[in-house]
C-alpha positions as CSV (number, residue, x, y, z in Angstrom):
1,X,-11.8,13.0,4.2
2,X,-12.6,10.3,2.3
3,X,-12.8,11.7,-1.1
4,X,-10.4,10.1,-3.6
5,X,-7.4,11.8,-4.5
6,X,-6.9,12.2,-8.3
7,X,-7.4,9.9,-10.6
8,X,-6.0,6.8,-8.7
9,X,-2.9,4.8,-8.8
10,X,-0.5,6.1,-11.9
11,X,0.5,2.9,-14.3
12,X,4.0,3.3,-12.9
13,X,3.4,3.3,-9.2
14,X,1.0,0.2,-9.8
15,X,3.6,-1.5,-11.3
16,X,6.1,-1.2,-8.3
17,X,3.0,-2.0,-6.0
18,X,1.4,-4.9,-7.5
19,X,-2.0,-3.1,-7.7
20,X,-4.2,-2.3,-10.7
21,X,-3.8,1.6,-12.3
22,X,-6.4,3.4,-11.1
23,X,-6.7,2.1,-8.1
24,X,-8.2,4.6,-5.5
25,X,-6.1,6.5,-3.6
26,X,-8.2,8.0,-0.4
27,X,-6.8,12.0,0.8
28,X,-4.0,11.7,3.5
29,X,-5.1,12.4,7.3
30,X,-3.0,13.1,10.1
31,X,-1.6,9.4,12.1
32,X,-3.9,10.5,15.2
33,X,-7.2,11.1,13.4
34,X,-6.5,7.7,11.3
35,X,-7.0,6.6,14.7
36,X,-9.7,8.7,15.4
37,X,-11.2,6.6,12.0
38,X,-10.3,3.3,13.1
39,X,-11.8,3.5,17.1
40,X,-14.8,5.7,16.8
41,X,-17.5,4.0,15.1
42,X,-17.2,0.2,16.3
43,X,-20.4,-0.9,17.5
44,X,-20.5,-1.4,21.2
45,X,-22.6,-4.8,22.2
46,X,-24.0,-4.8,18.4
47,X,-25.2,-1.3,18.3
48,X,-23.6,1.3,15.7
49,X,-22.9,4.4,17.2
50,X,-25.6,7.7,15.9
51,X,-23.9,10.9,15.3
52,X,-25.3,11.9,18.8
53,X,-23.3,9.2,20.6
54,X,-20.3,10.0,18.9
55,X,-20.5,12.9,21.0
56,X,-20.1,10.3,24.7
57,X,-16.7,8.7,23.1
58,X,-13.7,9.4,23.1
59,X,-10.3,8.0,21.1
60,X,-7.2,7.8,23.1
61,X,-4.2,7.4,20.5
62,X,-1.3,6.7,23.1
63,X,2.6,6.3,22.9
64,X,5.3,8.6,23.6
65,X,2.9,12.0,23.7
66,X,-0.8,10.3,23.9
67,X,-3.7,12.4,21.7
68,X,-7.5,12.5,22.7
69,X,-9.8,12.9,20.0
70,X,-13.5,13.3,19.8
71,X,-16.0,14.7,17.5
72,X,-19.1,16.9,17.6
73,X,-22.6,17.7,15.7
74,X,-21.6,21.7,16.4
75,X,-18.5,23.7,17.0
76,X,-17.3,23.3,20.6
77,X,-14.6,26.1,22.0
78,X,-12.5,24.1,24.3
79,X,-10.1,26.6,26.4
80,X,-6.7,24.6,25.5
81,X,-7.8,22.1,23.7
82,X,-7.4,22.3,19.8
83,X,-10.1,23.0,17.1
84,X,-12.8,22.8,16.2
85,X,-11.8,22.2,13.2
86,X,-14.8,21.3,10.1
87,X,-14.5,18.0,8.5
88,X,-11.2,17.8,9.7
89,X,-11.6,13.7,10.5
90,X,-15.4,12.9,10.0
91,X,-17.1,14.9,7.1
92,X,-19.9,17.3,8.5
93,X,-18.6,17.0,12.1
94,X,-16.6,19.2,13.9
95,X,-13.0,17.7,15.2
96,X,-11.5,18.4,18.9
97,X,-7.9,17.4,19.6
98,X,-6.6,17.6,23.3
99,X,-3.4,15.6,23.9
100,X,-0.8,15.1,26.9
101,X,3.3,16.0,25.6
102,X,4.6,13.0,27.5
103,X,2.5,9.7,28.7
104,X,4.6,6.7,27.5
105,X,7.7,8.6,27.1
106,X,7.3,10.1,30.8
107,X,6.6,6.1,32.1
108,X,9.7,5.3,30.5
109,X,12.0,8.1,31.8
110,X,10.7,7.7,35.3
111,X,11.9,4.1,35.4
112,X,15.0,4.6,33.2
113,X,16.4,6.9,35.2
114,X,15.5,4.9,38.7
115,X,18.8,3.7,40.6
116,X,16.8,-0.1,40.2
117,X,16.5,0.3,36.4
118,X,19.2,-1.8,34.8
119,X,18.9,-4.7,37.5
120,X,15.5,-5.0,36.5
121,X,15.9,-4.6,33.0
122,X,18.6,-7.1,33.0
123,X,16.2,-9.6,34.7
124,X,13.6,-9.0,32.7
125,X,16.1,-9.9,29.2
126,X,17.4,-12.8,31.4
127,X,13.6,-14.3,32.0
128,X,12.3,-13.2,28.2
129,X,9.5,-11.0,30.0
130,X,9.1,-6.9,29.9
131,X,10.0,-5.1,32.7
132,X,6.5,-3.8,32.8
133,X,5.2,-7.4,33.5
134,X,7.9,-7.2,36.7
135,X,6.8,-4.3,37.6
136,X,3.4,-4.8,37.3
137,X,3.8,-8.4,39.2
138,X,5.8,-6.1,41.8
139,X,2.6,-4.1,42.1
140,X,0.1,-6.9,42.3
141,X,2.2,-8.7,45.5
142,X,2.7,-5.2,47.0
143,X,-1.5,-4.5,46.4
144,X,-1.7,-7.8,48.8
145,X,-1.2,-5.7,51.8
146,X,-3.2,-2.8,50.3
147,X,-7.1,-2.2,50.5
148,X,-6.9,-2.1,46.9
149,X,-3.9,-1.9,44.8
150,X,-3.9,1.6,43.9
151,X,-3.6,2.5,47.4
152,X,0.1,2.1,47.4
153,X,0.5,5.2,46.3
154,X,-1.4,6.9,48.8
155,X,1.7,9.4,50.4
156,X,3.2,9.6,47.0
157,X,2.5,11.8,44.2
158,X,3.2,12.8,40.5
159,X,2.3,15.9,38.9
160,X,2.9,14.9,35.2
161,X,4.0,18.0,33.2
162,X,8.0,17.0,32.9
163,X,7.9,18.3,29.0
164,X,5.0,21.1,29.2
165,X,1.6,20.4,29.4
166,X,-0.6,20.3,26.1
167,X,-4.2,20.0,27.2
168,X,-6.1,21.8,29.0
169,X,-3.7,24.0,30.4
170,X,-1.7,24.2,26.9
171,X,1.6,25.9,29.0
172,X,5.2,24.1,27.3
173,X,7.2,25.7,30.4
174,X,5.2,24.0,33.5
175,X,7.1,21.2,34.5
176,X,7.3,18.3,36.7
177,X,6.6,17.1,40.5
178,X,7.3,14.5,42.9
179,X,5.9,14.5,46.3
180,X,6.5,11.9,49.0
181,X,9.8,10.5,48.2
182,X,11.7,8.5,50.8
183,X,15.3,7.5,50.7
184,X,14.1,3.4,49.6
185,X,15.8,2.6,46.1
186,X,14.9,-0.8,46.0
187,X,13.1,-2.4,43.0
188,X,9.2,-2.3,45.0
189,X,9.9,1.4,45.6
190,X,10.7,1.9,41.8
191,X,7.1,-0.2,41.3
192,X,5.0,2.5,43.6
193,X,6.5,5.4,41.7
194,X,5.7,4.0,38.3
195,X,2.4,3.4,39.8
196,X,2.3,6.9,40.8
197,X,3.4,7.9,37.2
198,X,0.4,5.8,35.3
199,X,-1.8,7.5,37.5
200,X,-0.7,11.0,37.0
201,X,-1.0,10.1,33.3
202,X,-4.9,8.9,33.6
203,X,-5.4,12.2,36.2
204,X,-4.5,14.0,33.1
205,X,-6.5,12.4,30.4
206,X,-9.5,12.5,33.2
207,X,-8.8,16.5,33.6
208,X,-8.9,16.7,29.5
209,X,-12.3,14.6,29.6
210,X,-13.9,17.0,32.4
211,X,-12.9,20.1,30.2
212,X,-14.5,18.7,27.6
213,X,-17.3,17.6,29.0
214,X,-17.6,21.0,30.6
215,X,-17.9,22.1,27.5
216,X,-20.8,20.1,26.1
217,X,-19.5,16.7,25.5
218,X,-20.7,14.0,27.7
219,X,-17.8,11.3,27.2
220,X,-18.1,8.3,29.1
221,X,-16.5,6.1,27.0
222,X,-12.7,5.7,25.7
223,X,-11.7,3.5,22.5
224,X,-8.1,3.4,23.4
225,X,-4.9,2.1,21.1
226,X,-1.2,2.4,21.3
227,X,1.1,0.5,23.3
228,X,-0.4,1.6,26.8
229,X,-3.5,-0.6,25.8
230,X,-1.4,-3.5,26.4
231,X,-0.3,-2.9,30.2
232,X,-3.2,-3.8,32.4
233,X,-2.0,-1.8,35.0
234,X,-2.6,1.2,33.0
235,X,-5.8,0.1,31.8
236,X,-6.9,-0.1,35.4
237,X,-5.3,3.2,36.4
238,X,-7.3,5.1,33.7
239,X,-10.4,3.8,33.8
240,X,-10.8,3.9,37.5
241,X,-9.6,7.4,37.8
242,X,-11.8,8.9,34.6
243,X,-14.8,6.9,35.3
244,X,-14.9,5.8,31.8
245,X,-15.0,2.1,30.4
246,X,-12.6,1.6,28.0
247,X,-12.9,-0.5,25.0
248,X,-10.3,-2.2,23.0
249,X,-10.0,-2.6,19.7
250,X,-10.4,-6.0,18.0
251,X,-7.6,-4.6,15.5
252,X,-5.1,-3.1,17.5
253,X,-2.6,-1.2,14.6
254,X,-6.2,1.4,14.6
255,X,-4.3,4.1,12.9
256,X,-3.7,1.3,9.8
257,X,-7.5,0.6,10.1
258,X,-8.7,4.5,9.4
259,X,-6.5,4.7,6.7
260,X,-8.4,1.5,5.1
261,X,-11.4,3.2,6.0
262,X,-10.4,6.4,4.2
263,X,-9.4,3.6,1.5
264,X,-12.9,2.0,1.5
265,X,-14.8,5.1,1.3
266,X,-12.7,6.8,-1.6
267,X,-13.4,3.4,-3.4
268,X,-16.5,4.0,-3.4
269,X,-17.3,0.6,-1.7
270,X,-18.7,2.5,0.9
271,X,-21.2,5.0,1.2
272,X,-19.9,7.4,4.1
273,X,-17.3,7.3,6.2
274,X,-19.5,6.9,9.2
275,X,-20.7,4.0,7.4
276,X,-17.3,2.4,6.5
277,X,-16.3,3.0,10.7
278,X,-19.5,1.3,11.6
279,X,-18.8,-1.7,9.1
280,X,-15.5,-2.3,9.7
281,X,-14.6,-1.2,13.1
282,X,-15.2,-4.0,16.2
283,X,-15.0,-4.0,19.5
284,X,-12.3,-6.5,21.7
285,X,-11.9,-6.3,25.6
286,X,-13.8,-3.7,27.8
287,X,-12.5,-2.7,31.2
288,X,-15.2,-1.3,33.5
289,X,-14.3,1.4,36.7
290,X,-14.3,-0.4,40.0
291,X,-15.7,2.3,41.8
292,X,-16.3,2.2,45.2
293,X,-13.9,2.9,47.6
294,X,-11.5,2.9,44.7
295,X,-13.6,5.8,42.9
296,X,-13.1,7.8,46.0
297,X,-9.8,7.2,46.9
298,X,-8.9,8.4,42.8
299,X,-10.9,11.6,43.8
300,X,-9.0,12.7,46.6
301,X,-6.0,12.0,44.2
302,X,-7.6,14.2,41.5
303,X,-7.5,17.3,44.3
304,X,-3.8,16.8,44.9
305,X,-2.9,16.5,41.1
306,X,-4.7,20.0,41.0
307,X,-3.1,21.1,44.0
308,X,0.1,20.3,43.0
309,X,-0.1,22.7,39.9
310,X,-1.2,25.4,42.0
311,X,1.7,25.1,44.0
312,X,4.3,24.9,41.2
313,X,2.4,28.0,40.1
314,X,3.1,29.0,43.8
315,X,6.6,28.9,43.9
316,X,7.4,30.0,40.4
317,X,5.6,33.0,41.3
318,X,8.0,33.3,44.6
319,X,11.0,32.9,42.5
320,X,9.5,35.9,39.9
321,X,9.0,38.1,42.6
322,X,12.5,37.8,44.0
323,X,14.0,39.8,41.3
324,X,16.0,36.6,39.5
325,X,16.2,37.0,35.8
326,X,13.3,34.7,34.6
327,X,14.6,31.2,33.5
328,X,10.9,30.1,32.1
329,X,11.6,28.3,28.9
330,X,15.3,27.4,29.0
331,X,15.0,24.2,30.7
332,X,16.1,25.5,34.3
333,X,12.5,25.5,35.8
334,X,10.8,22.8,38.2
């Protein structure tokens, strides 16, 4: 990464482009480790990160499937997490991708297919808002009556794997849960469940982080992009329930930013690429964990997201030991 590719820009593609032949042309990287590039190295209250603090961060590339990247100074086995793979992002470190199959796309589902969901999207065209700020102002009046807002979701629970899960448990036929529904279909019922679904989403990234941190990282920061970054609510939800700040990007398209980067350093205008992601990475907003009561409360909710896999695991079992023809990967489980 970071080398140039051939000999530049050809005469003819210059010409379409309005750039000089010759031009450098940095190698191609995959979308999530251009992210990787353009969150990793922004100095955090005017201090570059070493390659030994590269190893406490973490980039969270979210949308519909979210990735979790972060680099190391030595091969690190993850079980279910992918790589190590050499020089793969950074040159000279080693690369480990973990990811979650549905984070945005599972937020989504979960309120498009709520009996509530076209009232409120209707409102929310009608008043020129998203129906994640009415949800999110649904939350914030409900969190009135609550010790703390993420309290609401105290009897109800979501167990996240609705496509598979990717990291750590890396098993594409586990699927969904939902514990603690009531017969309520009104629009603040649809607002605690999508609470419930944000923070099955961060109990997920939080697993990926203790297993690799169990492993010989020791992340305690996340340098997040993607559209999630924009939704307080799930700001909140994740960084209470890791631990971890989070820190924003000043540029928020960060996946356009590590291919510049790639750019700069294939250019020759800088020296490294660690260089080019300390130059011209910068921090935005940071969102620091509450902790507290909130802290504990998420930890009780981390033992019931793990306790809900063991009893999908549970009854699957049940249903193998019945003597039914297996159904496991035709889209009839859970």
């Amino acid at each position: 990464m970071g080398e140039a590719a051939g000999d530049g820009i050809t005469p003819d593609a210059a010409n379409h482009l309005g750039l000089l032949p010759g031009t450098a042309v940095g190698v191609s990287i995959i979308d999530a480790h251009a992210g990787g590039l353009g969150l990793l190295g922004a100095p955090v209250e005017g201090v570059a990160p070493t390659v030994e603090m590269m190893e406490t961060r973490l980039a969270l590339i979210g949308g519909t499937s979210s990735c979790h990247v972060a680099v190391s100074r030595e091969a690190r086995f993850v079980p279910g997490v992918w790589g190590p793979y050499y020089s793969a992002m950074i040159p000279g470190m080693w690369l480990t991708e973990g990811g979650q199959s549905a984070t945005g796309g599972l937020i989504d589902h979960v309120i498009s297919s709520h009996a509530r969901s076209v009232e409120l999207r209707d409102q929310a065209k009608s008043s020129g808002r998203t129906i994640y700020d009415l949800l999110n102002e649904r939350i914030e009046a409900l969190g009135r009556g609550a010790a703390f807002p993420a309290e609401l979701t105290r009897e109800l629970h979501v167990l996240p794997y609705f496509h598979g899960n990717r990291s750590p448990r890396a098993d594409a036929t586990l699927r969904g849960m939902i514990s603690g529904l009531t017969l309520g279909d009104t629009v603040d019922d649809l607002a605690v469940l999508y609470l419930a679904t944000i923070q099955a989403v961060a109990h997920g990234t939080r697993h990926i982080i203790d297993t690799l941190n169990g492993h010989g990282y020791r992340i305690d920061t996340l340098f997040a992009c993607g559209g999630g970054t924009k939704n307080p609510v799930f700001l909140r939800e994740h960084t209470d329930i890791s631990g971890c700040r989070i820190v924003l990007p000043a540029e928020p398209e960060a996946v356009l930013l590590g291919s510049a980067i790639l750019g700069a350093v294939a250019s020759g205008d800088l020296g490294s690429m660690l260089e080019a992601m300390g130059t011209m990475n910068r921090t935005g907003q940071t969102v620091e964990p509450t902790g507290g009561v909130t802290a504990e409360y998420h930890q009780a909710k981390h033992r019931v997201f793990h306790r809900m896999y063991d009893d999908f695991t549970a009854y699957r079992a049940i249903m193998t030991l019945s003597g039914l023809p297996s159904r496991v990967g035709q889209g009839l489980v859970g």
